[in-house]
N, C-alpha and C positions, 0 to 999 in steps of 0.2 A: 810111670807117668810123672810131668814134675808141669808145673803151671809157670807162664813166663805171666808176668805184669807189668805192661806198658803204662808208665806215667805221663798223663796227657800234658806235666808240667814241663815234663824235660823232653818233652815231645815237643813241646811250639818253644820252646826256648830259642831267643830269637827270629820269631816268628815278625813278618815284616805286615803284615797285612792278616657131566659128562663131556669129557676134554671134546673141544672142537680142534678138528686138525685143519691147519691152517697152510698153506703154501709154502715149499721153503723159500730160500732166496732163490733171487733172479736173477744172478750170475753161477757160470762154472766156477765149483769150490774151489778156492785157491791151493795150491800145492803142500805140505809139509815135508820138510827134510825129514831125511831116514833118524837123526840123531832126536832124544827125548822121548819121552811115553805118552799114555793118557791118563788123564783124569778124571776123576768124576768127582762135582763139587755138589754138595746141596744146596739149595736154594728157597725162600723161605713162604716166595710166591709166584704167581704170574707177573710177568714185566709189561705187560699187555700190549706197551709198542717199544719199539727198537727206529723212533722215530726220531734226532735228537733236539728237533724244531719242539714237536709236541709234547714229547715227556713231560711226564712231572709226579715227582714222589722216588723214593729212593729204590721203589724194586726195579723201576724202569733206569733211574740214572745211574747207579752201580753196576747193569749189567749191560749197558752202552757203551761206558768208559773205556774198555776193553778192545773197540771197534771202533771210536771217533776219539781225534786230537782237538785240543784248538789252536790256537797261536803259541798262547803259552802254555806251562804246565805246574802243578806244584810240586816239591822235592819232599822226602819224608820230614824236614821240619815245617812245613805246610809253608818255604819261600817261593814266592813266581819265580821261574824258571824261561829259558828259554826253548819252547817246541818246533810246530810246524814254520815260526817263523824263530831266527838265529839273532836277531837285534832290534831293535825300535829308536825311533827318535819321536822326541817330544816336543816339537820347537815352539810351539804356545800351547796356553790350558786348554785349549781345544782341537790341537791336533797332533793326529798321532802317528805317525810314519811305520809302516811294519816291513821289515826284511826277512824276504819268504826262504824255506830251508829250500834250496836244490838238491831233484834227486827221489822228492818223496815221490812214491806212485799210491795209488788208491788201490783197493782190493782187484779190481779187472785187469790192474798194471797199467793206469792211463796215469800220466802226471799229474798232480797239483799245482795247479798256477795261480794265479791272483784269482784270476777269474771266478774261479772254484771256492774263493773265499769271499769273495762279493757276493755271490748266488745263494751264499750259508745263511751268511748276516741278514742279508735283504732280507732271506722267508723267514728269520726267526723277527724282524722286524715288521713282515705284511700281518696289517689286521685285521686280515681274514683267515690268516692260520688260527688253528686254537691251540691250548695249550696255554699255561703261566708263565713261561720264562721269560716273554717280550720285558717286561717293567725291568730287568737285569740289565735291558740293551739300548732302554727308549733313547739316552743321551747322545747313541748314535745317530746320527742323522743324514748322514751320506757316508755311504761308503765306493771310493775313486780307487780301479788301475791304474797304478801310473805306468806300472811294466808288466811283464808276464812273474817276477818274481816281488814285485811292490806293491803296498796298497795304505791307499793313505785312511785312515778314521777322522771324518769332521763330527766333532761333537755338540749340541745343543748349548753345554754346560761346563763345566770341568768337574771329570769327575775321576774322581783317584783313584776309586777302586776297579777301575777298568782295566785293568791289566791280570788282574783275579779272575774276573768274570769269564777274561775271554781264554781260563784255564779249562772251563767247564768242557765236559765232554758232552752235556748238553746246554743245549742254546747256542753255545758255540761253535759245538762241534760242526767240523769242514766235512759237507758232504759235496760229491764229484758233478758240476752242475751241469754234465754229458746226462748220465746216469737218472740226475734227478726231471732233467728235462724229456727224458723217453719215458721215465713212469709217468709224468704226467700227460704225456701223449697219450697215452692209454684209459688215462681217467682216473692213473691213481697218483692220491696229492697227498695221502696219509701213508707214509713208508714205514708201518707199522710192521711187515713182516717179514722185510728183506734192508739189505744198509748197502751203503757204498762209501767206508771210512778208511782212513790212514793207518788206523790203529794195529797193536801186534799180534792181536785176532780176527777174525773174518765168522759170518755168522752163515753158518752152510746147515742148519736146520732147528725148525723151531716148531712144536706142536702144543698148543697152547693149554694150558693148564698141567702138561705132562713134564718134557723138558724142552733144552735147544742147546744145542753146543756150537761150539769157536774152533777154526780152528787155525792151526798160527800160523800167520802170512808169510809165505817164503820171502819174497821182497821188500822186507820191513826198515825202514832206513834206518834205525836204531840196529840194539842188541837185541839179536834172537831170543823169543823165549826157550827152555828148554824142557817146555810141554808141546809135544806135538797137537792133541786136540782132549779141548774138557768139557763134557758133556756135565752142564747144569741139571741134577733133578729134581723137580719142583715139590718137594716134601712143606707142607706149611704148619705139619705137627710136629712142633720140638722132640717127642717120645719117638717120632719115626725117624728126626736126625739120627738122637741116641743109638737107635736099635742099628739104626745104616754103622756109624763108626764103629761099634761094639764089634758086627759081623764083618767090618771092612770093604765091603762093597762102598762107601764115599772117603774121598780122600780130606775132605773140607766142610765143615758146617755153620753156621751161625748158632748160636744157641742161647741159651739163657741162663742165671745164676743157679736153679733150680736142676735142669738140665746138665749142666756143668759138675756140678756134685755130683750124680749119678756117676761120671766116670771116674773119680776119685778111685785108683789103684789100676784104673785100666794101663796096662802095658804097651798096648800097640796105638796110641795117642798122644797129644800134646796137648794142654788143654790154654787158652791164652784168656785173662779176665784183662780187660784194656779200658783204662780211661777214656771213651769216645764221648762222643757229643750226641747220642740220642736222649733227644728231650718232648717227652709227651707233655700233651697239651689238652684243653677243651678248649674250643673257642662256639662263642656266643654267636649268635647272629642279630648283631642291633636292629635290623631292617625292617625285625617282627618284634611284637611286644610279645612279652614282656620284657623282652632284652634292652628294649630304645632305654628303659631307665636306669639310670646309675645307680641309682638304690639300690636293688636287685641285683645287680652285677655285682656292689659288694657285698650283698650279702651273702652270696654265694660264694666271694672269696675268704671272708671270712667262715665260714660253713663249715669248707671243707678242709680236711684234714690231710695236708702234704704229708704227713710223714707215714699214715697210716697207708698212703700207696704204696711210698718208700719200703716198709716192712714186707706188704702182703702180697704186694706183685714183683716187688726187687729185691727181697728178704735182705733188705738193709743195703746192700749195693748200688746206693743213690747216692744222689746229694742233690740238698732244696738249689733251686736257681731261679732267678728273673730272667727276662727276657731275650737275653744273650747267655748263652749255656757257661755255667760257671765252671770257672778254668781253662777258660776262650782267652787264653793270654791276660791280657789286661784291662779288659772289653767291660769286664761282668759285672754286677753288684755285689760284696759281700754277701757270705751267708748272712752272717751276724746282721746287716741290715735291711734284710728283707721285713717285710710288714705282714708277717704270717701266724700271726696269733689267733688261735683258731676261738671263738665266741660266737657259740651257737646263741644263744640269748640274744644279744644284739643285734644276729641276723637275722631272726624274726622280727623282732622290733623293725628294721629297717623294711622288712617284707612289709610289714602291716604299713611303716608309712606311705608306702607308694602303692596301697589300697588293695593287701594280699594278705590279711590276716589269720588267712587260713592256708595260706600257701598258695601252690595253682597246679597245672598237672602242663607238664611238657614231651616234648620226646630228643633222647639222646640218639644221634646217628653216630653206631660205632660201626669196630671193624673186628671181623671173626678170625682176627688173626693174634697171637703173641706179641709183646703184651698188651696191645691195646685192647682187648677184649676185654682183658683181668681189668684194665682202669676203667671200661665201662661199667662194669660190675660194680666196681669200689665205688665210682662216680655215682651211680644210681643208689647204692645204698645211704650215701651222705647226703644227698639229696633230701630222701626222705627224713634224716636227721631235721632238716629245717622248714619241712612243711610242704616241699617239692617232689609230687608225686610224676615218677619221668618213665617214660615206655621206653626198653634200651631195645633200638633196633640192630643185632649187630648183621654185616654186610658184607659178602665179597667184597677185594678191593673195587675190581672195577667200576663196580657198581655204587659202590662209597665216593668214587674218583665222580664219575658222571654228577652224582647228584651235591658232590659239594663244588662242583663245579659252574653249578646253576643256582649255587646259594641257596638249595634246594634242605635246610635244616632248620630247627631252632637252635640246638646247640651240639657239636659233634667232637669228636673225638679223633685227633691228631697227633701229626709227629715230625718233628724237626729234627733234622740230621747237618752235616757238618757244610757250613756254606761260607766263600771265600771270605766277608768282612763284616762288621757288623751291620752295614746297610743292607743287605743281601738278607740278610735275618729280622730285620726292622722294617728296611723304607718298602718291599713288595707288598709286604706285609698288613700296611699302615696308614701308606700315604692315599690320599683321598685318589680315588675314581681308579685305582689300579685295580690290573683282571686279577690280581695273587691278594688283595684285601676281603679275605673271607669272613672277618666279622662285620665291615663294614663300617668302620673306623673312619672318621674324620676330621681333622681340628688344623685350621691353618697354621700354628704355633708349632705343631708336628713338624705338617711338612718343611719351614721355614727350618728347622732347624737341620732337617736333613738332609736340605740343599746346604745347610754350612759343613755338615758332615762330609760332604762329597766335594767341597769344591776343595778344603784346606788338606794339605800335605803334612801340618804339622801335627803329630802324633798325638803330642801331648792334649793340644788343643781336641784334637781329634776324640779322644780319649771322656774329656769334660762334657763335648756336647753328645755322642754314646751315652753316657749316666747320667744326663737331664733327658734323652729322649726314653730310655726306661722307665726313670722317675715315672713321665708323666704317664706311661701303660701302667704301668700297677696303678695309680693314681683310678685311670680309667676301668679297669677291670672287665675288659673284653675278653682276656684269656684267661686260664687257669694254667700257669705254668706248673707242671708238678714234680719236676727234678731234671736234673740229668743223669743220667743211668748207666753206669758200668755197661759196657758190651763185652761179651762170652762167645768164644767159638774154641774151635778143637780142630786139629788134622792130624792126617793119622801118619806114622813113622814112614812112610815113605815119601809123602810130598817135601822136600830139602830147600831150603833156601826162602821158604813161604813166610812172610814177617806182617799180619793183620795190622793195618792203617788203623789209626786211628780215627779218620773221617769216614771211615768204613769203605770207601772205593778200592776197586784191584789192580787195574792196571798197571802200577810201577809193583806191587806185591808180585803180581804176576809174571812180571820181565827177568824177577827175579829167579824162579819158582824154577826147580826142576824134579823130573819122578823117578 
């Protein structure tokens, strides 16, 4: 065994920007050429839809990616690229011309034409879909055919990072609006358990909380994968990935630092520790008290103990960050100047001033998965360090999904993964009245600045008002940012050509990948 380590510096180095069985899909499987084998990947939970209007949260957008494009795409130094569409013009800050690729066909083998991309955009802008991704796209504001291969974007605003956004495989992703207009004939508007994408997989069976495999579209307008088909299995205990690569029955795992030491001397593995961008969180819910006061928010940041995470859920394989995951290019806060000095004394003090001198009692909405468990754990014990007696609920995803979705928490337990710019990571996040503002964050000065964030071009510029809109979130202390954290996975000797992204998606991994 020898361990590769991917540096996320020289990675964005010029960086520009009981199982329910469920239905399979609802087309005939797409065909595989005789040439490549199969795989079998683990995977670390349910993706619950394969919708890429609705998604949200990374087990559903990673294993989307695979099955939808968007316009653009990112390259492995995380530059926009050109995809489903081959050019753009930009002829004012509000509009943006897209030059569609000929050629592509959708998994049924129907073309992609404008059409199919106005049908995407629109539902990911109707708001009566649900799902968070709409606030990525609000600037959109019409979307025009001009031809069967053109399509113009008129936008509300100008906003620069709109060519990121429309990399995503979800929110953006191009679904076939033949396809999407007969499931809704039907009655079905939530295409949670069947796709109809461009991508250089096809999803020909899904059984929910078990696995669901892809498998590679013979008509792909790119380069062929050289896996014929990979069946995902939904293993969500690290110890069972372990045992899966140990005996070889999986070719690929996600894993952990913990995990990843156990194979140390394994032979028939690769084990990869990669500077990613997962960055667990707590966020508050201001909407309830105790949370509406600002006293208590920092006391709490002052409370707790970032590093004591750092050690006992990441055995040191972290690093503290603000709001933008550090080593996001040029985006981040120093470490050195984060405000993380932990005083428990004073955060009592500040308890009592805002009429809590004995503390209060709350509840943590966590997640019974790796590692967010382990930080609900750590979270609740710090807690009680300051007087904060907290019921840790921990929860299936989906069920963690629905209820922080309804605001349905006092303070819960999260995780941010790699997202095109740093507005994407902030302004959904932040800006008043948005469906992805799950603490409930509000301050006109905010969002004032993150429309300047968005409309300038200039980097630098760009760069200055990024680290005053952080400033002022630690300032406010709605989150608890608690690091960013090494990502660990392993594949075993015979998956070739496999090179783990650093943003954690697979799609170009997988183009590449053969068995």
């Amino acid at each position: 065994m020898f361990r590769k380590f991917l540096s996320r510096r020289r990675f964005l180095q010029g960086t520009a920007a009981g199982a329910t069985v469920l239905g399979a899909t609802h087309f005939t499987p797409v065909p595989a050429s005789a040439a490549g084998g199969d795989a079998v990947f683990a995977y670390p939970d349910d993706p619950g839809s394969f919708d890429p209007t609705i998604c949200s949260g990374q087990n559903c957008s990673r294993a989307i990616e695979p099955l939808y494009e968007g316009l653009t795409r990112f390259d492995a130094s995380v530059n926009v690229q050109p995809c489903l569409a081959t050019s753009w013009e930009n002829p004012d800050p509000q509009t943006w011309i897209f030059h569609l690729r000929d050629g592509v066909k959708f998994h049924d083998g129907s073309p992609m034409t404008a059409e199919d991309v106005k049908y995407s955009l629109d539902r990911v802008l109707d708001p009566n879909m649900p799902g968070s991704n709409r606030p990525y796209y609000e600037t959109i504001q019409d979307v025009q055919v001009v031809d069967p291969l053109t399509v113009k974007l008129l936008l509300n605003r100008p906003y620069t990072p709109l060519l990121g956004a429309l990399a995503s495989g979800t929110g953006a992703g191009i679904i076939s609006k033949a396809w999407g207009e007969a499931q809704s004939a039907q009655g079905i508007t939530d295409f949670a358990t069947a796709e109809m994408g461009t991508g250089p997989f096809a999803l020909t069976d899904y059984v929910s909380g078990d696995h669901f495999t892809f498998t590679k579209f013979a008509d792909y307008w790119d380069t062929q994968p050289g896996i014929n088909t990979i069946t995902f299995k939904i293993l969500p205990e690290t110890a069972a990935r372990v045992a899966a690569l140990q005996a070889g029955t999986v070719d690929y795992a996600p894993l952990d630092a913990t995990s990843a030491a156990q194979l140390e001397g394994a032979s028939n593995v690769t084990v990869y520790e990669i500077q990613g961008f997962t960055m667990p969180v707590s966020i508050h819910n201001l909407r309830r008290k105790p949370y509406d006061d600002p006293r208590v928010r920092q006391a709490i940041a002052i409370g707790v103990d970032r590093q004591e995470v750092i050690q006992k859920v990441f055995e040191g394989k972290a690093t503290l960050t603000g709001p933008v995951m550090t080593g996001f290019a040029d985006w981040f806060i120093p470490v050195d100047q984060l405000p993380y000095t932990v005083d428990r004394e004073k955060a009592r003090s500040l308890l009592a001033d805002a009429g809590y001198p004995d503390g209060f009692e709350t509840t943590i909405l966590g997640l019974n998965t790796a590692p967010y468990a382990d930080v609900g754990v750590v979270y609740q014990a710090q807690l009680k360090e300051i007087g904060i007696k907290a019921d840790l609920q921990q929860t299936e995803f989906t069920a963690w999904l629905d209820k922080i979705h309804q605001f349905d928490y006092d303070t819960h337990v999260n995780g941010y993964g790699f997202n095109f710019d740093p507005d994407a990571i902030m302004g959904r996040s932040f800006m008043c009245g948005s469906s992805g503002n799950f603490p409930g964050y509000c301050d006109p000065k905010f969002d004032d600045l993150e429309k300047a964030l968005v409309a300038t071009s200039d980097h630098a510029e760009r760069v200055k008002v990024a680290l005053e809109m952080e400033q002022m979130l630690l300032n406010d202390a709605s989150f608890i940012w608690w690091c960013t954290a090494h990502d660990f996975a392993a594949s075993s000797k015979r998956l070739t050509g496999f090179t783990p992204s650093p943003t954690g998606y697979l799609r170009e991994a997988l183009k590449a990948a053969s068995i």
